[in-house]
Each structure stands twice: as C-alpha cells, then as structure tokens.
N, C-alpha and C positions, 0 to 999 in steps of 0.2 A: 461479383457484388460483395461488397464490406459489408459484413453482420455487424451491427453494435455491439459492444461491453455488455449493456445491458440485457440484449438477447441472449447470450450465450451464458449470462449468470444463474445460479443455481435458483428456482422459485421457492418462495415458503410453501409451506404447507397450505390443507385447503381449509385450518382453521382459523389463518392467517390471513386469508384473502375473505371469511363469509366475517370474520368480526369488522374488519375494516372494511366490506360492504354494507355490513348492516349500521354503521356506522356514517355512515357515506347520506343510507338511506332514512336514516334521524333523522340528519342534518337538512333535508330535503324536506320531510315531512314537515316538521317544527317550521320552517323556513316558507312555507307553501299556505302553512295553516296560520300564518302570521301574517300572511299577504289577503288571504281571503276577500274581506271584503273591498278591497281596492282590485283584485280581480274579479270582482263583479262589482262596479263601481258604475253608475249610470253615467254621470261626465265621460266616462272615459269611451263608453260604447259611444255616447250622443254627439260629443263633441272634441274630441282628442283621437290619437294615433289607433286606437280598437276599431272604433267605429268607420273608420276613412277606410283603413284596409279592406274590412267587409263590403263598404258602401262601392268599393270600388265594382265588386259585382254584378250590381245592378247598373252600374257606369258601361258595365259591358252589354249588357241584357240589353240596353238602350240603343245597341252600334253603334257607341262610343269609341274610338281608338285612344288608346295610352299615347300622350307626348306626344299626339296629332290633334285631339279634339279636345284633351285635356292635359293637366301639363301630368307628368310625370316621370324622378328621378331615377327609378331604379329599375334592375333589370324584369327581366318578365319570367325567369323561373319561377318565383315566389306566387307568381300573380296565377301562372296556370295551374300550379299547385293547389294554392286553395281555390281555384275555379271547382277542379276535378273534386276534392274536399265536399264542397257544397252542392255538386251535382249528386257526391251518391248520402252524404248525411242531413243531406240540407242545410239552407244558410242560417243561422242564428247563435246566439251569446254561446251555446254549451257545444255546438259546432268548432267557433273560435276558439272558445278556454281546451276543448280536446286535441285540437291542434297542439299547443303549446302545454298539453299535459306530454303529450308523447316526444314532442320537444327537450323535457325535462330528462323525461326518461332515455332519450339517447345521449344525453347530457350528463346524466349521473354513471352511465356503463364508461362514459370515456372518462370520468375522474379516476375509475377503479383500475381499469385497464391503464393509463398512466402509470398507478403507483404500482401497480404489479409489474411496472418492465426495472420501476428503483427500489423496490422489498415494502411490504405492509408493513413499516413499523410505525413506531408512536411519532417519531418526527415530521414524516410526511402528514401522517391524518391530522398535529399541529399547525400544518402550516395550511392544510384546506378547511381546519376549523377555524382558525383565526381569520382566512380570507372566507369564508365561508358566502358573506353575500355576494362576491364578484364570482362563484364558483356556479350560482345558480344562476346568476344572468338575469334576474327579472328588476322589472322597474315600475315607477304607479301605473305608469299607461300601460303595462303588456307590452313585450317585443313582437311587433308584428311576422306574420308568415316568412317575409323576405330577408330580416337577420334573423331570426329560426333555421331556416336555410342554410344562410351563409356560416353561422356558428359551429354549426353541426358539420358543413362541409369541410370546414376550415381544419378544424378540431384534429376529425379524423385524417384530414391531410397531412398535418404535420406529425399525427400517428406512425402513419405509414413511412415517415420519414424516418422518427426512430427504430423502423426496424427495417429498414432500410430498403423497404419498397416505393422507387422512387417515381415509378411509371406511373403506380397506383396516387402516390400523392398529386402529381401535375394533372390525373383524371381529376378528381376530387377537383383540386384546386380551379378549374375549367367548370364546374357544375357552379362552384361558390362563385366566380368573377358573372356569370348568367344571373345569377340572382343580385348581387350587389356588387357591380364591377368598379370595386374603389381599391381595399388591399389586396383579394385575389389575384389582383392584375399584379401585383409585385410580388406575390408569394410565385405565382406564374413564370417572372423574369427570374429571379433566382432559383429556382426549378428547373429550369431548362438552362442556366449558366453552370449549375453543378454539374447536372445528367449531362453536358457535353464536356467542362473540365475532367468527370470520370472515363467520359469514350475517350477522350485523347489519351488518358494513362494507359487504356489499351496498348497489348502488345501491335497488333494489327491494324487495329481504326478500318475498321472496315464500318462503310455509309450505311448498309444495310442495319447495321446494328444501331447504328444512331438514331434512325429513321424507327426500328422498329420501336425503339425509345417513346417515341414521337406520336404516333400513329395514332392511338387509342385516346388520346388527350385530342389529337384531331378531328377524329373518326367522330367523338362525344362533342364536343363543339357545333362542329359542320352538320350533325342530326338537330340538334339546341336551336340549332336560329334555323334549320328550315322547318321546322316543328313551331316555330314560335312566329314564322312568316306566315306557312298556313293557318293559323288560330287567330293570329291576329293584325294579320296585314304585315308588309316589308317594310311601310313605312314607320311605323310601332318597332319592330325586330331591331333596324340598322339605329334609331333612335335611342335604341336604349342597350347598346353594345359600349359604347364608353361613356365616364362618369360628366357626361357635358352639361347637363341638367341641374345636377348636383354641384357642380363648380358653380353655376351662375348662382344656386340658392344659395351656397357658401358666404358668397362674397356680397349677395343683396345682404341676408342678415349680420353681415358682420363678427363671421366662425372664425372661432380659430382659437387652439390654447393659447397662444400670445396676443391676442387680439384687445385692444382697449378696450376700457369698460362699455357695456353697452349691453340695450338687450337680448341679441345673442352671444356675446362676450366669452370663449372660454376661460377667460382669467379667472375669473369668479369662482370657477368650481377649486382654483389650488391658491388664489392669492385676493382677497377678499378686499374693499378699500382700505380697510381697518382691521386686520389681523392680528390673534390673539394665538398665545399658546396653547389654550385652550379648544383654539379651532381645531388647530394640527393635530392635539392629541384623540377629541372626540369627533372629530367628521374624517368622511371615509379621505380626504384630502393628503393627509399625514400618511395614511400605511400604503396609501397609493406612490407617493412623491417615493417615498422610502424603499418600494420594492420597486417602483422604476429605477431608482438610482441603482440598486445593487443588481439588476437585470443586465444592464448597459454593461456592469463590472466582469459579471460572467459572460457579457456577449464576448466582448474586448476578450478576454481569457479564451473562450472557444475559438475565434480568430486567430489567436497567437498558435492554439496548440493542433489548428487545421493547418497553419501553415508551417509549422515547425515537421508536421508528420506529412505533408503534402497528400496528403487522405480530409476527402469532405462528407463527413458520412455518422449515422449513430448518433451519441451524446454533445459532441461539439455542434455538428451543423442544427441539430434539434432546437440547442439555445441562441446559437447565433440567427437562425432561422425567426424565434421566437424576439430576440431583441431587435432586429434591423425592423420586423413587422413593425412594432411598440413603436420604435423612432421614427418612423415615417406614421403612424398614424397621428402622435405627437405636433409634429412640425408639417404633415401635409393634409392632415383627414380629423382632426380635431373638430365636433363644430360648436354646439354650445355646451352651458354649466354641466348638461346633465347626459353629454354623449360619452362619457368615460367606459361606460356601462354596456357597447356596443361592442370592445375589444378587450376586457378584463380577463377574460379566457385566458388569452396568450399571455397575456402580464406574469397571470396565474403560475400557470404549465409551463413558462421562463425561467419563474424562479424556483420552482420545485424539483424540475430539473438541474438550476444550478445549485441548488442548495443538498442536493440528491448526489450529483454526479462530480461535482468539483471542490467541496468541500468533507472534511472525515474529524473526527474525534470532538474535540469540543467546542471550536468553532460552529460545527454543522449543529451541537446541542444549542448554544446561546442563538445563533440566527434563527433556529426552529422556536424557542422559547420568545424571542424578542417579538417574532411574528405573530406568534399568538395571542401574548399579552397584546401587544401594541394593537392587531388588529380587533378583538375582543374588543377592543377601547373606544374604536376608529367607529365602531357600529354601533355605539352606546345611541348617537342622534335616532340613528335606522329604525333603530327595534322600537324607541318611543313613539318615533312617527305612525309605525304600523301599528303598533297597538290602540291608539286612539280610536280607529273607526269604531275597532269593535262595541264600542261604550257612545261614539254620538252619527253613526251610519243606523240607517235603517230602510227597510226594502218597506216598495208601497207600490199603488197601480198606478200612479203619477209618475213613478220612475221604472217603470217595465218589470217590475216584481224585481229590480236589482238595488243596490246600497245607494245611498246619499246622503250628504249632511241634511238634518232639521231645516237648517236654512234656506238650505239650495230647494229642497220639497217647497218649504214654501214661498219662493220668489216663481219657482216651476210651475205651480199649478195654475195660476192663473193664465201664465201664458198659453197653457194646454185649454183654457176655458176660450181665450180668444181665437187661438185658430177652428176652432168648432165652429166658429160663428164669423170668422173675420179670414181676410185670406192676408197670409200669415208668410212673413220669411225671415226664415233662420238663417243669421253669419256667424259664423264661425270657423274657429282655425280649424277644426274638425268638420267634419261630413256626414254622420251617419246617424243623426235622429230621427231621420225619416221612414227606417227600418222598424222603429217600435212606433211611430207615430206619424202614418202618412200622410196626415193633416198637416203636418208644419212643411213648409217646402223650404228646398236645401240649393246652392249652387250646385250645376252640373261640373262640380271640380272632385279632387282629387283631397287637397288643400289648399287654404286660401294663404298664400305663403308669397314672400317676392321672390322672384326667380324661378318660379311656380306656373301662376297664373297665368294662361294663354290670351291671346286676343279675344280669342270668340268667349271663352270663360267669363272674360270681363266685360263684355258688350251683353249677356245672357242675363248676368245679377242685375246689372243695371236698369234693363228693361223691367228685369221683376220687383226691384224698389217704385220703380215708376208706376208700376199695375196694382203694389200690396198697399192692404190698407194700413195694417202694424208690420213694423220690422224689427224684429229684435236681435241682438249682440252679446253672444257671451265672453265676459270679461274672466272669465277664468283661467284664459289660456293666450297667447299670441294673437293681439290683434293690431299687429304694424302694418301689414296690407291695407285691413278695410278703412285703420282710420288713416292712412294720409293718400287714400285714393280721393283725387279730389274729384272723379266726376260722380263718384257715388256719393262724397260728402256733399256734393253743392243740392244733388236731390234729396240728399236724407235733410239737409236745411231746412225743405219747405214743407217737414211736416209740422202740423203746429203745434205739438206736443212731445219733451223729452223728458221721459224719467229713467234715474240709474238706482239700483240695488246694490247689493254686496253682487250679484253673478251676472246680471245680466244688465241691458242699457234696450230701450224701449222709444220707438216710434209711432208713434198714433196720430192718424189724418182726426177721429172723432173725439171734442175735447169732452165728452163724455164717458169716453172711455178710459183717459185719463184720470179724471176727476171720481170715478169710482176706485181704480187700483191704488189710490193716492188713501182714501178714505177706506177701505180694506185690507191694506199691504205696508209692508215697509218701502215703498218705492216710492223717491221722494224727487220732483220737481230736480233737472240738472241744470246747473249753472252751464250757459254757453258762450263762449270766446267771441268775439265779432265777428270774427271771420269762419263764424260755423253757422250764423242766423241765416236766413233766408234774403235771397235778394227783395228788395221795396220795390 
C-alpha cells in the first residue's frame, strides 16, 4: 500500500493543531449562534424539510412502509437512525437539533484532521475561513438526519483515502450510498476501479487479495439491507437501494444546474435572469463558480500526475476524487437554487487540498488570500439574512415555544382557533405540524412533491378535503403539487369561501367563518381564475 506525501510529512507541533482547532471551533460557534433562531424556527419544524423527517416517525408508528404506502426518495439508513434516535431520547424539536448538534461536531474534527495531514498554517484556516459557511453545512431548513449521514460518511471516506486506507473508504462509501444512494454510488465505482487498478500492479495478483479488498464493503452492505428488510419490510429495502425516486422527483420539478428557469430551476442559484456584478461578488454564487473552476484545474493536474507516476493513491487521487465527485453532482445530481449546500464539503476539501498540495510560494499565498477576501464577500447576503430573525422572530404557544415572524404568529393563530372547533386540514410541502398540534391533520405523506406522491397518498387527501370543513395551504414553501392537482382543485372549488394571507390560503364550507377572519385578520377575500370556481 502507497502512504501519501502527506502522511509521511513531518506534523506541527500541538500548539499548532489546538490554535487552529480552537479556531476551527469559533468559527462553528459564531456560525451556529447566527443560525439560532432559524434552527428553531416553527415553519420549519411545521411545514418544511425538519418537520417531514421527524414526521416520518410516526409514518412508521402508523404501519406505514417507505416508497410502498408513501412515497419516499432516499435510502433507509438515515430513517433507522433516527428511529433508534427517538426510541431512546424521544421524539421532539431538541431530539432533532441534538442530532445535528453531534453532526456538527463530527464535522468540525474532520476539518481539523484535514488540515493536519497539509500543516496548521494561516493559509489553510484562510481558505476555511473564507468558505467558512459551506464548511458548516447548514441551511434555513436544517439538514435532515439522511445527508447528516451521508456527509459525515462521505467526509470520512475520502479521509481514508488520503491516507491511504482504501478498504476502509469503500466501507464508509457503502454506509453513505444506504443513506442517500446518489454520489456514494460513484464514489463506490471509482473505489473499486482504483483498489483493483492497485491489485493488478501487484507483483502476483493473487484473487484472494482482491477479494479480501472487497469483502468488508460486502459483508457492510449485505448486513444494511437485511437489517433494513427486517425493520422495514423487502419491499421498502429493494425500493430505496437506487436513486429511482429521486430521478422521477428530479425531472417532475425541473432540477438541474442547467435547467431553464423555473420553479425548481438550478440556474438561478449561479446565473440569475438579470445578473449583476454585484450578485457574483456578494452571494455565495461567485466563490462557489470560482472554486469550482479551480477544482476542475487541480483535478485535470492530479490526473495528469496519477498518470504520469502510474500510482493512484495520497494527494492526487484525493483531489481528483474530490473533483470528478463536484462534476458529476454538477451535471447529474444538481436539483434546485438551494441544493449547492448538499455537497460543498467536497468543493471544500478539493480545493484545500489543491491549494495545499499542488501549489507552493506565492501563488498558494494569493489563492489563499483571493479565497478569503472573495469569500468573506460571497457571505456578505448570508450573515444579513441570518441576522434579521434575531430582531423580528419571536417564540409564543401558537408557535410551539419556537421562533416565527410577527406575521406568520399572526395569520397562525387563528387557524389554531378553527381546528379547535372545526375539523381542519393542513397542505403543505412539509408534514410535520401535527407533532406540536394534533388538531390540525396532515397527509399520510412524506412530502407533498411530484414524483413524490403515491397513488393511495393522493386518493387519502382527497377524501379528507371532501370530509374537512376548513383547508388550509401554506404558501411559504413549494406548493406545485397541491395546486395543479386537479382533482383536489375541482373539490377545493366548491368550498364557498377563499381567503389568501401573506402565508397561508384558506378554505371554509361556513361563510361565517369567513366573514369573521376577514373582519379580525389580514386575510383578505382571493381573487379566483374561472377555472378554479365551482361547477354550477
């Protein structure tokens, strides 16, 4: 086995490694306590990606199966994880947020352990201060349990690569494709196209060795899905072993970085209809484009100098590793504005590596400095966004003791007044209000997404619009599903009463109960299209 450069290089001292950990662990805190109120953010538990992953729980508590009874894209490590999670902490908001506290923190050991295999110096904690928010991984909604997972799996895989434990990375690699079987699965093919280009440079090539290569990546797999067939049924297991779910949502919403504009669009997050200089310098758009591009530069160079030494191993395979990832999430696993945020890790740990290991003297100075500034810059939008809550969020019993806007509290409480008294259903592209508020009922989904939604899912709402007396819709978040489903729209037609808010959109069979939230509320009477009235 080829040790890397880097392994065999001499370490700094251990005053070296706790300044640029405690440095590490700044940047984490500041970083964490600037997110605060949007990780406790009631939207997010009630109706967005927090709450759905929780909610899925009780999806199961019900004998519900994943991507048989409800639809479901991704793998089932994640899900049994926080099963077990919630059986010994119990399920709720500080359950969740401790999940992805501990997340963090195995998050933050792999930045450090990164820089200590290229030296603690001031270049490298540059270039993780300046990418500083793709370094932590979070976003408004919370990264659910399932890329938690895969992040952390991934991470440490390509670790192991660097130091040239290759068995140990294709294990890893096999644990992350279980939880979200989209890049794993390629980090997997070129894993196993190495580890057998290195057995044939064997003197002997002996199969035993190959195999024994192999085994433990097997052995972990072939446990995974029968573990995951007994918990949760075979059909659930083989369901959710490739990304076929995920493909159909893809291509319903309209993903993809090159995708025309629209409302899953990823063009929007790097090329806007109307782009300014200003975009590129202040949104993260710019230092992302910019360290893509010089990724790709160092991949191409680790390429040239893997084949020029006919050795795949250490610092070259680490970046080329790191950029073939990027490019194919790029061009095959992109989905919308805001999925960049799913694989910035490797963007990350591509370039720090290249900029670490393939560059020296004053070049590696100006890229280290260019990164900093430029990305300091890049997060100018970031840090304002996040700072807002602090000054117009506020926690109340209407929104489960967690954050909300003024606003949102109160377009909310009213609708908490009618499910008391009125039998009440919740749509949304999220799932999980029903956790703080078991009054309001919720579809038995997952999410209400196209490529998504099962048969019986949609036959289930359906009924319950036909049985509730108010329906309401939050408009905060994706709702392409509910409104161009036309058999739910031709029933929601015939209630006789529509009003829309800034968040929400409101259904009432009683025009008195209209005529009070109209006379109490900002919810004001919605204009309706002809072909959304009720039939005569």
């Amino acid at each position: 086995m080829v040790e890397s450069k880097s392994s065999t290089s001499k370490r700094p001292g251990w005053i070296g490694g706790l300044v640029f950990g405690l440095g590490l662990l700044a940047i984490y805190v500041l970083r964490v306590a600037l997110e605060w109120p949007m990780a406790l953010a009631f939207p997010n538990f009630a109706f967005r990606d927090t709450g759905s992953f929780a909610y899925l729980n009780h999806l199961l508590d019900m004998g519900l199966r994943p991507s048989v009874d409800f639809g479901f894209s991704y793998g089932l490590l994640g899900l049994l994880v926080q099963r077990i999670d919630f059986a010994v902490f119990g399920a709720g908001h500080w359950t969740t947020l401790g999940f992805t506290a501990a997340y963090l923190v195995v998050i933050a050991i792999f930045w450090w352990l990164l820089a200590r295999e290229f030296g603690f110096s001031w270049s490298n904690f540059a270039i993780l201060l300046g990418l500083f928010e793709m370094i932590v991984g979070l976003q408004f909604s919370g990264p659910s349990p399932a890329h938690e997972l895969q992040r952390v799996l991934l991470v440490y895989s390509l670790l192991c690569v660097l130091k040239a434990r290759l068995r140990l990375a294709l294990v890893l690699a096999v644990l992350a494709a279980l939880a979200i079987p989209s890049l794993p699965i390629i980090l997997i093919g070129l894993l196993s196209i190495t580890i057998a280009l290195e057995w044939w440079q064997t003197p002997q090539r002996r199969f035993r060795n190959l195999a024994a290569q192999f085994a433990p990546a097997f052995v972990v797999y072939f446990l995974g899905v029968l573990c995951f067939g007994l918990v949760f049924g075979w059909r659930s297991t083989l369901n959710s072993l490739l990304p076929t779910q995920g493909m159909a949502l893809y291509h319903a919403m309209n993903f993809g970085f090159f995708a025309k504009y629209g409302l899953g669009s990823g063009r929007t997050f790097w090329l806007p209809e109307h782009p300014t200089i200003a975009f590129y310098i202040l949104t993260k758009a710019g230092i992302w484009l910019f360290c893509s591009a010089l990724l790709v530069v160092f991949g191409v160079v680790s390429l040239i100098q893997m084949i020029r030494d006919r050795r795949a191993s250490g610092v070259p395979l680490f970046i080329f590793l790191c950029s073939a990832l990027h490019l194919f999430f790029i061009f095959f696993a992109f989905g919308g504005p805001f999925s960049s945020v799913y694989y910035e890790f490797i963007l990350v740990a591509g370039v720090l590596a290249g900029v670490s290991g393939l560059t020296k003297g004053k070049l590696r100075v100006v890229l280290s400095c260019v990164i900093l500034v430029f990305g300091l810059l890049s997060n100018r939008n970031e840090v304002r966004n996040r700072r807002s809550p602090w000054n117009t969020w506020h926690r109340s019993p209407e929104t489960a003791g967690l954050y909300a806007p003024d606003d949102f509290r109160q377009e909310w409480a009213p609708i908490l007044k009618l499910a008391n008294s009125h039998d009440l259903l919740m749509l949304s592209y999220g799932t999980g209000v029903s956790a703080d508020f078991p009054q309001v009922k919720t579809p038995r989904s997952w999410f209400l997404l196209p490529g998504i939604v099962l048969p019986a899912e949609d036959a289930y709402v359906l009924d319950q619009i036909k049985k509730s007396g108010v329906v309401v819709e939050y408009i905060g978040a994706p709702t392409l599903y509910i409104d161009t489903n036309t058999a739910w729209q031709a029933e929601l037609a015939k209630f006789p009463i529509r009003l829309k808010g800034a968040n929400f959109r409101i259904w009432l069979r009683n025009p008195a109960d209209g005529e009070a939230l109209v006379q109490t509320t900002d919810y004001r009477p919605e204009k309706v299209k002809p072909d959304q009235r009720a039939p005569e």
